[in-house]
C-alpha positions in Angstrom: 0.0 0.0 0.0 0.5 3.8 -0.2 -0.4 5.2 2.8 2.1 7.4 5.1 2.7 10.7 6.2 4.4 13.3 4.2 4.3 16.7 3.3 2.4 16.9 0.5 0.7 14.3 -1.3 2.7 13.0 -4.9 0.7 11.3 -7.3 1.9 9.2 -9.9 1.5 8.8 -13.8 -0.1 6.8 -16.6 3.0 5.6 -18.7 0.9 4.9 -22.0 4.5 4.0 -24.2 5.4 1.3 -22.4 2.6 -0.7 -22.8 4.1 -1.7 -26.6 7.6 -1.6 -25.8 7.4 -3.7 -22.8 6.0 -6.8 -25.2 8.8 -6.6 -27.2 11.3 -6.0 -24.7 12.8 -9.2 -25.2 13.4 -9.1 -28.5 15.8 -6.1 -28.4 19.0 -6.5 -27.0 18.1 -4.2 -24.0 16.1 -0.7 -23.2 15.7 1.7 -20.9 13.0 4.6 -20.3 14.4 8.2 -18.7 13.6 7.8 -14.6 12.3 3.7 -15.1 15.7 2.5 -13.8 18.1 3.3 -11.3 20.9 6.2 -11.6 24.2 4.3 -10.7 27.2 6.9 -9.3 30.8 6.4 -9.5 32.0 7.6 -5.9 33.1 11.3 -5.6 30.1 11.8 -8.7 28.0 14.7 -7.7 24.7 14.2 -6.9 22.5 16.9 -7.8 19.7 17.9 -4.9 16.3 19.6 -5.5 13.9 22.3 -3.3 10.1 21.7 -4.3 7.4 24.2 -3.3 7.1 24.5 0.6 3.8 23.2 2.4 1.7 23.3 5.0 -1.7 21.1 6.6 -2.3 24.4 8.6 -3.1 26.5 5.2 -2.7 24.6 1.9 -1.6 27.3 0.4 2.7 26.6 -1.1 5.2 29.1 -1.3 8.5 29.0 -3.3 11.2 27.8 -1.2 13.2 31.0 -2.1 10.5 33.3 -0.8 12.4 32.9 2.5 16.2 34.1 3.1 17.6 30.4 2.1 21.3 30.3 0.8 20.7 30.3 -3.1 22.9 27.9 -5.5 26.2 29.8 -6.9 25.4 29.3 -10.5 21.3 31.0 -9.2 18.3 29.9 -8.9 17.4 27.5 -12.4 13.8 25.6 -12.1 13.3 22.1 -13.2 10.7 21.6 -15.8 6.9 20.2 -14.8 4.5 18.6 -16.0 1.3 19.9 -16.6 0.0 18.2 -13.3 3.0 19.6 -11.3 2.4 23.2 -12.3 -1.8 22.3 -11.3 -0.9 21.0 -8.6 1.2 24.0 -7.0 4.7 22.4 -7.1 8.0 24.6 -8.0 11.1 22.2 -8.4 14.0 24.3 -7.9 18.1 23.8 -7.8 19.4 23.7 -4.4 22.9 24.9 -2.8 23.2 21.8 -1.2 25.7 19.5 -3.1 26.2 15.7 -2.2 29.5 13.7 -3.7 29.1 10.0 -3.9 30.5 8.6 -0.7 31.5 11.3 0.2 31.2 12.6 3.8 31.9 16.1 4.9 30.5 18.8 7.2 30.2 22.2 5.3 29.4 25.5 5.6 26.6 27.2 3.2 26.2 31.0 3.9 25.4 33.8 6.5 22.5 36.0 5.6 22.4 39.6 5.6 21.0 40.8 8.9 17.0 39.8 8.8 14.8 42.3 8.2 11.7 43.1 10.0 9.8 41.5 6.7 12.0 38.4 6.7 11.6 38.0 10.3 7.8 38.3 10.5 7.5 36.1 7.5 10.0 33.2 8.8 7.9 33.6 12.3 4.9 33.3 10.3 5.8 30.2 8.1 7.1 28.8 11.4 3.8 29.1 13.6 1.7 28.0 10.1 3.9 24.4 10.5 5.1 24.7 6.8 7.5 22.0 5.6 11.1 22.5 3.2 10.8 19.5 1.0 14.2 18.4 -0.5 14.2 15.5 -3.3 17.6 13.7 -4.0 17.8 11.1 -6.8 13.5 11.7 -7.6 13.7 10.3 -3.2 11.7 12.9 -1.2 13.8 13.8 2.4 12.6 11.6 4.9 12.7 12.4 8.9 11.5 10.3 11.5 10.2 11.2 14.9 8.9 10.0 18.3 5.8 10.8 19.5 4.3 9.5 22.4 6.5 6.2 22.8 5.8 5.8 18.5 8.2 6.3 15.8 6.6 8.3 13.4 8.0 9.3 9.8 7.8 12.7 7.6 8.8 13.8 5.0 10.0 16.8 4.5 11.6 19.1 7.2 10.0 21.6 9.5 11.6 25.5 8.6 12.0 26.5 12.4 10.0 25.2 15.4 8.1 27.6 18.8 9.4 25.5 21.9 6.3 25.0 24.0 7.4 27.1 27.1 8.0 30.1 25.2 7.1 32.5 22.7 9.9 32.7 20.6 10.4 30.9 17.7 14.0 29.0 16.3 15.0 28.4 12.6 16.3 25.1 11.6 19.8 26.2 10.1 21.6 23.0 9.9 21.0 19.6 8.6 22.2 15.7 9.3 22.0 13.9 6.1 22.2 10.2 6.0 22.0 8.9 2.1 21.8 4.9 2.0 23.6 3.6 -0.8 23.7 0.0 -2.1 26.6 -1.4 -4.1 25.4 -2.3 -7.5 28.0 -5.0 -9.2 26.2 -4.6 -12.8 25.1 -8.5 -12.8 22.8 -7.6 -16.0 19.8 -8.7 -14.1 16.6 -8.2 -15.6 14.5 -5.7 -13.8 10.7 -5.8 -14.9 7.9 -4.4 -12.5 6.6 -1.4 -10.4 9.7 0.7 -11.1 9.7 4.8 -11.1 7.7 5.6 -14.0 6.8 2.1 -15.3 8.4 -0.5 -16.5 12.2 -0.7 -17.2 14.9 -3.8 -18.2 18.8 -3.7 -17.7 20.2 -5.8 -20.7 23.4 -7.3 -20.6 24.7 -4.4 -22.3 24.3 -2.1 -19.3 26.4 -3.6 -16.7 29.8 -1.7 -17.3 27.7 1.5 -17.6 25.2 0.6 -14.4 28.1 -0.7 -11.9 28.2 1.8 -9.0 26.1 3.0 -6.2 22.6 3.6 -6.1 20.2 5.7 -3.5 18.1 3.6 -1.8 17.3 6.1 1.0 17.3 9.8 1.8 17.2 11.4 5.6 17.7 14.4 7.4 17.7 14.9 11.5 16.7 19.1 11.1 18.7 21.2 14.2 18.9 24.5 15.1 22.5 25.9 16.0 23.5 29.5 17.2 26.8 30.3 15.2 28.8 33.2 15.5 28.2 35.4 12.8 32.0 37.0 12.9 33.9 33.7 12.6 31.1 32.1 10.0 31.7 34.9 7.6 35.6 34.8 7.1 34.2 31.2 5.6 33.2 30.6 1.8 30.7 28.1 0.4 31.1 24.7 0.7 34.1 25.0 3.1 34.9 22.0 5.3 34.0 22.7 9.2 34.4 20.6 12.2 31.2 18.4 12.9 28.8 19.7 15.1 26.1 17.9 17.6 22.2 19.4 17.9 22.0 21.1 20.8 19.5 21.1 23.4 19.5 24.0 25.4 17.2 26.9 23.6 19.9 29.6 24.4 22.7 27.8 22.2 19.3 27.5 19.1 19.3 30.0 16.4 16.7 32.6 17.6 14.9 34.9 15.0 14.7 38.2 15.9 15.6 41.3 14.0 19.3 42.0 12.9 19.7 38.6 13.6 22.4 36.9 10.9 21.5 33.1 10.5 24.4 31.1 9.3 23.6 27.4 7.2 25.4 24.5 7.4 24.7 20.7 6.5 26.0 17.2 7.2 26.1 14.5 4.6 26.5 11.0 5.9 26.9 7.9 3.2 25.4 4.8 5.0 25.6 1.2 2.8 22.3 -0.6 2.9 20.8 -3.9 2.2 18.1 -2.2 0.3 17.4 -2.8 -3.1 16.4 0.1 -5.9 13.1 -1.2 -6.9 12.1 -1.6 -3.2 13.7 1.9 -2.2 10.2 3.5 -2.3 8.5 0.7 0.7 10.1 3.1 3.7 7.3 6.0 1.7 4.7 3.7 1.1 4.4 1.2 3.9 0.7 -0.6 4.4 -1.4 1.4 7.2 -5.1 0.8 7.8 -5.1 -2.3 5.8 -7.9 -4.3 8.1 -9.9 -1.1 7.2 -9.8 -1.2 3.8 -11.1 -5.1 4.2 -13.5 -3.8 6.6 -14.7 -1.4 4.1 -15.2 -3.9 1.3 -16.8 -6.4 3.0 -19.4 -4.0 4.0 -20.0 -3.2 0.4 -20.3 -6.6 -0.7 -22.9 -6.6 2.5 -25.1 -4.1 1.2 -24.8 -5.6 -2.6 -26.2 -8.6 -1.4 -28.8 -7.0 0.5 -30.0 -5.0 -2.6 -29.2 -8.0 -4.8 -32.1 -9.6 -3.1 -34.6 -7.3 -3.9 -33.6 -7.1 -7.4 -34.0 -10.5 -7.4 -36.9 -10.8 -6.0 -38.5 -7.8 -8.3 -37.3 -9.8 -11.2 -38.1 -13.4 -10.6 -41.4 -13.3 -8.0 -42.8 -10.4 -8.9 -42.0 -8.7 -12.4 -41.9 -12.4 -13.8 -45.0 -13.9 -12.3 -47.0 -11.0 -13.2 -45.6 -11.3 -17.0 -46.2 -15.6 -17.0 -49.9 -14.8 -15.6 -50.5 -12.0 -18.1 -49.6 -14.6 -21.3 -51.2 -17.5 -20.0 -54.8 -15.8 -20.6 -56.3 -16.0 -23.7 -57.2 -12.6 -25.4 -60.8 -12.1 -23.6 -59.4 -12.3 -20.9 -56.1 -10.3 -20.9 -58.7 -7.5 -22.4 -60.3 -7.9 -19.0 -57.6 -7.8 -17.2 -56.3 -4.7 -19.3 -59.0 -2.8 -17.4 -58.2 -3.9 -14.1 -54.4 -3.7 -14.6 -52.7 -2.2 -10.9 -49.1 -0.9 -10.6 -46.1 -0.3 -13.7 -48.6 -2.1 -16.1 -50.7 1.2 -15.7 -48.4 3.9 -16.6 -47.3 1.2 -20.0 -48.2 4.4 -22.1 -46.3 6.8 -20.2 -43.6 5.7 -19.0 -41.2 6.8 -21.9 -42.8 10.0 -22.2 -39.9 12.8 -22.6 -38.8 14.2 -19.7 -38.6 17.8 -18.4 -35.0 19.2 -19.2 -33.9 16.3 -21.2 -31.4 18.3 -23.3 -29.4 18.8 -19.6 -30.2 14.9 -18.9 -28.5 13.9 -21.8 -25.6 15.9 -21.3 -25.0 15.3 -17.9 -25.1 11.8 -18.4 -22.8 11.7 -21.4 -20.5 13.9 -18.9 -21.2 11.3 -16.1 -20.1 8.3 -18.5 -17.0 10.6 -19.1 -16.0 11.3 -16.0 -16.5 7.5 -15.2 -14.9 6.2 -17.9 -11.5 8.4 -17.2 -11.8 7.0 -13.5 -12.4 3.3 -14.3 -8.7 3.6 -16.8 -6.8 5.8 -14.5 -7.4 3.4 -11.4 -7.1 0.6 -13.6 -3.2 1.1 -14.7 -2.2 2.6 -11.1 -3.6 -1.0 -9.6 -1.7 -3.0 -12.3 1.3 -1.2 -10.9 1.9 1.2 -13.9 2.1 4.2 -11.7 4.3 5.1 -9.0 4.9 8.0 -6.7 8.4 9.2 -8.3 6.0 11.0 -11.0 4.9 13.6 -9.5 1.4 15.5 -10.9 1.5 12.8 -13.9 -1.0 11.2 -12.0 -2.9 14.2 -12.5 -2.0 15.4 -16.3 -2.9 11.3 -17.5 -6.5 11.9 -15.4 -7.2 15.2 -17.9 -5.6 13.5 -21.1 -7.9 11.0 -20.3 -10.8 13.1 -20.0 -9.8 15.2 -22.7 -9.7 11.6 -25.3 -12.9 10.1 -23.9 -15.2 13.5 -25.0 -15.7 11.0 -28.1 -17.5 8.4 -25.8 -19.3 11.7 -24.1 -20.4 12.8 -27.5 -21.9 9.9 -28.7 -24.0 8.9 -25.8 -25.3 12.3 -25.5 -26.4 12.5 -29.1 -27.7 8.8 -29.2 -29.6 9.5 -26.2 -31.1 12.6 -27.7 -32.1 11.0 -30.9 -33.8 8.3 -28.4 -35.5 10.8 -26.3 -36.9 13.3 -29.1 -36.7 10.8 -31.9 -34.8 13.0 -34.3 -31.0 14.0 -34.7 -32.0 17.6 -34.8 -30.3 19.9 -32.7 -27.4 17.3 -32.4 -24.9 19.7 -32.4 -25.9 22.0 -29.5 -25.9 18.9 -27.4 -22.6 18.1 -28.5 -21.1 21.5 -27.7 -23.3 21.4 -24.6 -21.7 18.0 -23.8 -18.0 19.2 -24.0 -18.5 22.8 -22.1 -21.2 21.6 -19.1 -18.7 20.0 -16.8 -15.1 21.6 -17.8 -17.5 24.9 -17.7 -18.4 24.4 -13.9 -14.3 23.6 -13.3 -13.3 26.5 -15.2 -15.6 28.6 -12.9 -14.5 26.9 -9.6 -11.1 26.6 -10.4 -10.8 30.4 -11.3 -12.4 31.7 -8.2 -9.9 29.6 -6.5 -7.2 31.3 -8.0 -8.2 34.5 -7.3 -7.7 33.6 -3.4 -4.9 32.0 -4.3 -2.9 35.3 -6.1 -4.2 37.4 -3.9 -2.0 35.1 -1.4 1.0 34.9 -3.5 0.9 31.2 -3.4 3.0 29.0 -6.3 -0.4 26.8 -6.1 -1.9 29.8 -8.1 -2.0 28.8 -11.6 0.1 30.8 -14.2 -1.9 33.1 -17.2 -0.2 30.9 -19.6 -1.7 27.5 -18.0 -5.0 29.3 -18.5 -4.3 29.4 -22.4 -3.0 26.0 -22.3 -5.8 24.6 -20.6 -8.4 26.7 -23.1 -6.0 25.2 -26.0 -6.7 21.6 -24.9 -10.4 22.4 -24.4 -11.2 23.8 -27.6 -8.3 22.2 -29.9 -9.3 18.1 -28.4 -11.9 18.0 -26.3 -14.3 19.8 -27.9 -13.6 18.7 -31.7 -13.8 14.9 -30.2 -16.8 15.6 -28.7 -18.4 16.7 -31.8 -17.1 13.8 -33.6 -18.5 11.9 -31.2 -22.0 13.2 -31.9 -21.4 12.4 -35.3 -21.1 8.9 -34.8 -24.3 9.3 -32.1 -26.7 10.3 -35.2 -25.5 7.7 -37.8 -25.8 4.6 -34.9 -29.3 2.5 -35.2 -31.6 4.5 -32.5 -33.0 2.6 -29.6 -36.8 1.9 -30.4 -39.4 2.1 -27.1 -41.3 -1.1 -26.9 -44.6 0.7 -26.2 -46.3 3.6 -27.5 -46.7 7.0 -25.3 -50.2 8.0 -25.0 -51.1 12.0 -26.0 -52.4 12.7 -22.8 -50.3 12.2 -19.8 -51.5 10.2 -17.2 -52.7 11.5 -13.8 -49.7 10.7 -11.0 -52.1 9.8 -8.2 -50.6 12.2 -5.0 -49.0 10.5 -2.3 -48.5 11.7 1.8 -44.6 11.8 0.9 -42.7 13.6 -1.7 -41.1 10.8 -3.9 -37.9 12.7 -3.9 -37.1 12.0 0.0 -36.9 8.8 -0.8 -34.7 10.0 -3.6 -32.1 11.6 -1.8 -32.2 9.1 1.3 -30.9 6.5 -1.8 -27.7 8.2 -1.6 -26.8 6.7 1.5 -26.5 3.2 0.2 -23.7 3.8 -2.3 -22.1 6.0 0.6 -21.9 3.1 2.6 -19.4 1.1 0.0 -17.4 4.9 -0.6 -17.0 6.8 2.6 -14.1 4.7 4.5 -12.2 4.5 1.4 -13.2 8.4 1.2 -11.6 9.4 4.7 -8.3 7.9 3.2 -8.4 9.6 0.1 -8.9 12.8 1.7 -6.1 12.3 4.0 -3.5 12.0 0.7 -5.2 15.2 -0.2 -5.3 17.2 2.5 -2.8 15.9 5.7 -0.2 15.3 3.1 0.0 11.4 3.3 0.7 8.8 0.3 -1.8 7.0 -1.5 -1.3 4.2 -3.5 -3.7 1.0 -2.5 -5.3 1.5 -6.1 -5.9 -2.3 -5.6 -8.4 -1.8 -2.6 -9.4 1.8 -4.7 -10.7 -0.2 -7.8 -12.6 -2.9 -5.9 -14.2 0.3 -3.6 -14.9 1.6 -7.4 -16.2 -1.8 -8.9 -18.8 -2.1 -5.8 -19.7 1.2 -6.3 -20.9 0.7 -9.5 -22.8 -2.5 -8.7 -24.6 -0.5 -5.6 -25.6 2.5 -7.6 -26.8 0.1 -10.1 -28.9 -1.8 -7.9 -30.1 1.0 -6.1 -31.4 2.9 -9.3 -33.2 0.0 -10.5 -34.7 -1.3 -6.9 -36.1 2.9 -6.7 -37.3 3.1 -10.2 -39.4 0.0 -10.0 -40.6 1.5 -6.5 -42.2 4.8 -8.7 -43.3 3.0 -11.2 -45.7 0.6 -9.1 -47.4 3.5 -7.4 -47.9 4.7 -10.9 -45.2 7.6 -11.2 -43.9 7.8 -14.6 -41.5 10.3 -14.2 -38.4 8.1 -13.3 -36.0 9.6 -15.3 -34.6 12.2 -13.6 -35.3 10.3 -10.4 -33.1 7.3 -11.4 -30.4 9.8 -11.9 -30.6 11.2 -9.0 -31.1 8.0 -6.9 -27.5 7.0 -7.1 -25.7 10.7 -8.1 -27.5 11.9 -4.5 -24.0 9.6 -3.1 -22.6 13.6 -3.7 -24.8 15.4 -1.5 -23.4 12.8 1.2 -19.8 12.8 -0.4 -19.9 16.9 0.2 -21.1 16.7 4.0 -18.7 14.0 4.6 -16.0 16.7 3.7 -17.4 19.0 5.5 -17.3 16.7 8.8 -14.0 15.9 7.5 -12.4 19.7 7.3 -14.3 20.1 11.3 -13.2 17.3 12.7 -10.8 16.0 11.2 -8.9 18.9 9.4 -9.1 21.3 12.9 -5.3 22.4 12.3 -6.4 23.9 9.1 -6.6 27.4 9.4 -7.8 30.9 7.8 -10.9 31.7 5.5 -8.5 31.4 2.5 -7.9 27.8 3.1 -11.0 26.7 4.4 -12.6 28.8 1.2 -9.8 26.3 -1.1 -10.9 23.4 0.7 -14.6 23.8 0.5 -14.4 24.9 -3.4 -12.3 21.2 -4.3 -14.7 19.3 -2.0 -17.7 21.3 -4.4 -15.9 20.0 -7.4 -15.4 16.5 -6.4 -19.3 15.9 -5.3 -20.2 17.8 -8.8 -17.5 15.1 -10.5 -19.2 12.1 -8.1 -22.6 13.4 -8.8 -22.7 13.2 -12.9 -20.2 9.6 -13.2 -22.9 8.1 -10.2 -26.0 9.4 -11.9 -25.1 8.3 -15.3 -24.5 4.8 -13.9 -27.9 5.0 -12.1 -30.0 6.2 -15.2 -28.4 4.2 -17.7 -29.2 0.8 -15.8 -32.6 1.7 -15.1 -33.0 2.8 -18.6 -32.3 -1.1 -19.6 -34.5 -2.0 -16.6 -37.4 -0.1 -17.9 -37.3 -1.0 -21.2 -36.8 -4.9 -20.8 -39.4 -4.9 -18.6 -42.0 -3.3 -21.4 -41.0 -5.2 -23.8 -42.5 -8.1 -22.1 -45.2 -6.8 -21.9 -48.0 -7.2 -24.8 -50.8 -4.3 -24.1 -52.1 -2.8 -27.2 
């Protein structure tokens, strides 16, 4: 599994190249993909070490590491290049002034800031008291710390920037650090490596083993202290000089305090530490299994309430459904005209119940969105459990989730139009469907995602997304999505339209009035398909929000697979309900039988941010929390609904076409 603490959550990607490759890897004489197989050093071979954005639980909101008075690289400040995910989701991979050497141990010093500034101070005091996190990366390996709370050894990664000592109100930076790389010897052997690696898949041929003999990083760690220096003798020192090795003190008065006019000197520690590890198993330390009696837990409850629901779809079906259809065509014509006039329940509404329904142009739309959003889901979940993704890639997770979405607008298309052409009988107006189809959902992102980022700027957080993404993200709208969609539609008006078994009468039948509105019982559906969602939920929200790993896509896609089944189940069980107290209007109400999971999805959060999230702090960050949780029950509501209408759609129209009323 994928589930421990660090400092912000990194999400892998879909590697779609190697699915080719990989079946023909034998054939060559060996291959390789950039980041799928380890980086072997020669000793003394530098080792070049990264700063990404830093973060907080207490806001959310990530800053550049060099927004704080840090020691900058000699050659200045370069930024790596990201992804398209990275850049969404905040990060800012920058060069570091920290250098490593292959086996290589040394103490040195870094720099001594200018005296602080009354800005610099209050901001470092302010960073400090908010709990935000310096997050280092070495060989694609996030810095790892571990600590002891109550009697338990906890681990972290990422470093804190200073730390308020509980029995006083000043606050201390954290101005040197204890490295400890592990290393394992790699002899070159030529060993095949196949599996789970960085980015994918990845072989060493026999070719490599000259080239790959050397050391690799299994391991990354850094014990964080805070030392008073003396600014006068730390200055007569330049960068990356050799100083005597130095322990972390205890005693606050011998900590580097900040206060203004204070000069903060930097110094590190780099430790080289052999290790039994092996590369493809460096990453377990990140991702070991937590919670996993949970997850079990969880599923087995699912399955608990699919059987439950099972059994009343059963029994619709086979006692009920079925003995009322074998009854009907064992009489003789006389007397099913008889019975005709003293038919009770669905039979009555037979020449209604496929009359058009209010709003249908946004039905069909939001369930060709639904079947889109679903459909990018079911793939993404599907490769990370087969172990195509991995947690080295960080926001390609993210940017294979909206390629994905971007591709499947063709699916999107076509159901929307089909369904139209079902519902009004006619292929006219295809086309604003289609366009209606590819804006509805990205529309209500767009919307949400810019309001966001207006908190975000005003903030001056790196999670603020760039002008230029803007265009990008328009570019891929309008330049694939869109034209797919359209094609899609295309394809929607030539396919063979689905043909109602029954007539609809002119006149619409009377809905005889009931104590109840039908739509309680609507939205109290929800709370089945909750049932199979909300434990895996709490974990998911965790990786989001506290920072932690997650990567038990295994227990994710059976979670996602029950889901379906319940939401299924549940449509069908609630339609048949309407239908034998003579409401025909089930279509919206099969929608929203399994998409009301959302309303329960967004409360959840909600509990989640109160209870659960209480360090989180500021209206900015509970405003950026509340808008993603708004997007995800929006996303949950349309890919749950569309599963819900679609099955009782098949339910309803097997069942008329059974039966044989003139």
């Amino acid at each position: 599994m994928a589930f421990s603490m660090t400092s912000k959550s990194r999400m892998p990607k879909i590697v779609w190249a190697l699915l080719f490759p990989v079946l023909f890897a034998h054939a060559c004489f060996g291959f390789y993909l950039p980041g799928s197989y380890m980086h072997t050093y020669a000793p003394g071979q530098p080792i070049l070490a990264k700063v990404n954005s830093l973060t907080s639980i207490e806001t959310e909101l990530p800053f550049s590491y060099y927004s704080l008075p840090y020691c900058k690289p000699p050659g200045g400040i370069k930024k790596s290049a990201e992804n398209l995910g990275e850049l969404l989701m905040g990060d800012q991979i920058d060069n570091s002034p920290y250098r490593f050497r292959m086996n290589v141990n040394e103490t040195v010093y870094l720099c001594t800031t200018n005296p602080l500034s009354e800005h610099e101070v209050k901001l470092l005091k302010q960073r400090t008291r908010d709990l935000y996190q310096v997050n280092m990366i070495l060989d694609n390996l996030p810095v790892m710390r571990y600590a002891t709370q109550n009697g338990v050894k906890i681990q972290w990664t990422g470093f804190p920037i200073g730390y308020t000592p509980g029995n006083s109100n000043d606050d201390y930076i954290i101005n040197h650090l204890k490295f400890t790389v592990l290393v394992h010897e790699y002899e070159g052997s030529g060993v095949e490596i196949i599996g789970t690696g960085e980015e994918g898949m990845g072989v060493i041929s026999e070719a490599d083993k000259k080239k790959a003999s050397g050391f690799e990083i299994v391991g990354f760690e850094v014990q964080p202290c805070s030392i008073k220096y003396d600014p006068e003798v730390m200055t007569k020192l330049h960068t990356y000089d050799n100083i005597s090795s130095v322990s972390c003190p205890s005693e606050l008065d011998k900590s580097q305090i900040i206060r203004d006019q204070e000069r903060v000197s930097f110094t590190y520690e780099v430790e080289f530490v052999k290790s039994d590890i092996r590369w493809p198993s460096r990453w377990d330390a990140y991702l070991k299994m937590e919670g996993a009696r949970v997850h079990w837990f969880s599923i087995l409850n699912s399955l608990m309430v699919i059987f439950f629901l099972a059994g009343i779809v059963f029994v619709i079906f086979l006692r009920t459904v079925r003995r009322d259809l074998t009854r009907y065509e064992e009489l003789d014509k006389e007397a099913q005209a008889q019975m005709n006039e003293e038919l009770s329940g669905w039979k009555l509404v037979v020449g209604d119940v496929f009359r058009e329904p209010e709003c249908s142009k946004l039905l069909c739309v939001m369930v060709a969105d639904g079947v889109q959003i679903m459909g990018m889901a079911v793939v993404t979940i599907v490769f990370a459990a087969l172990g195509f993704m991995s947690p080295a890639s960080r926001g390609m997770l993210l940017t294979g989730m909206i390629i994905l979405y971007l591709f499947l607008g063709s699916i999107a298309g076509y159901v929307g139009v089909r369904m139209w052409r079902t519902i009004k009988g006619t292929s006219e107006g295809w086309k604003s469907v289609s366009w209606s189809v590819a804006c509805f959902f990205p529309g209500i992102v767009f919307i949400i995602l810019t309001a966001l980022n207006f908190l975000l700027w005003g903030s001056n957080s790196t999670g603020a997304i760039p002008i230029s993404m803007y265009f990008v993200l328009l570019a891929l709208w309008f330049c694939i999505s869109v034209p797919l969609t359209l094609l899609g539609g295309v394809f929607g008006t030539r396919a063979e339209a689905i043909q109602y078994p029954v007539r609809t009468n002119q006149i619409p039948r009377e809905i005889p009035a009931r104590k109840y509105s039908s739509w309680l019982l609507v939205l109290g559906a929800g709370t089945l398909p909750f049932g199979t969602l909300f434990i895996e939920l709490f974990f998911i929200l965790s990786s989001i929000w506290l920072g932690r790993f997650y990567y038990v896509f295994g227990f994710l896609l059976m979670v996602l697979s029950l889901l379906v089944v319940v939401c299924a189940e549940v449509s069908v069980v609630l339609t048949y309900m309407h239908l034998c107290v003579e409401d025909w209007r089930w279509w919206w109400k099969s929608f929203f039988a399994s998409g009301s999971v959302s309303l329960y999805v967004f409360l959840y959060s909600i509990n989640y941010l109160v209870f659960d999230l209480q360090s989180l702090s500021g209206p900015v960050s509970a405003m950026l929390y509340l808008g993603y949780s708004l997007l995800m029950a929006v996303a949950v509501m349309l890919s749950t609904g569309a599963i819900g209408f679609l099955m009782s759609f098949y339910f309803v129209h097997h069942l008329f076409s059974s039966v044989k009323i003139d």
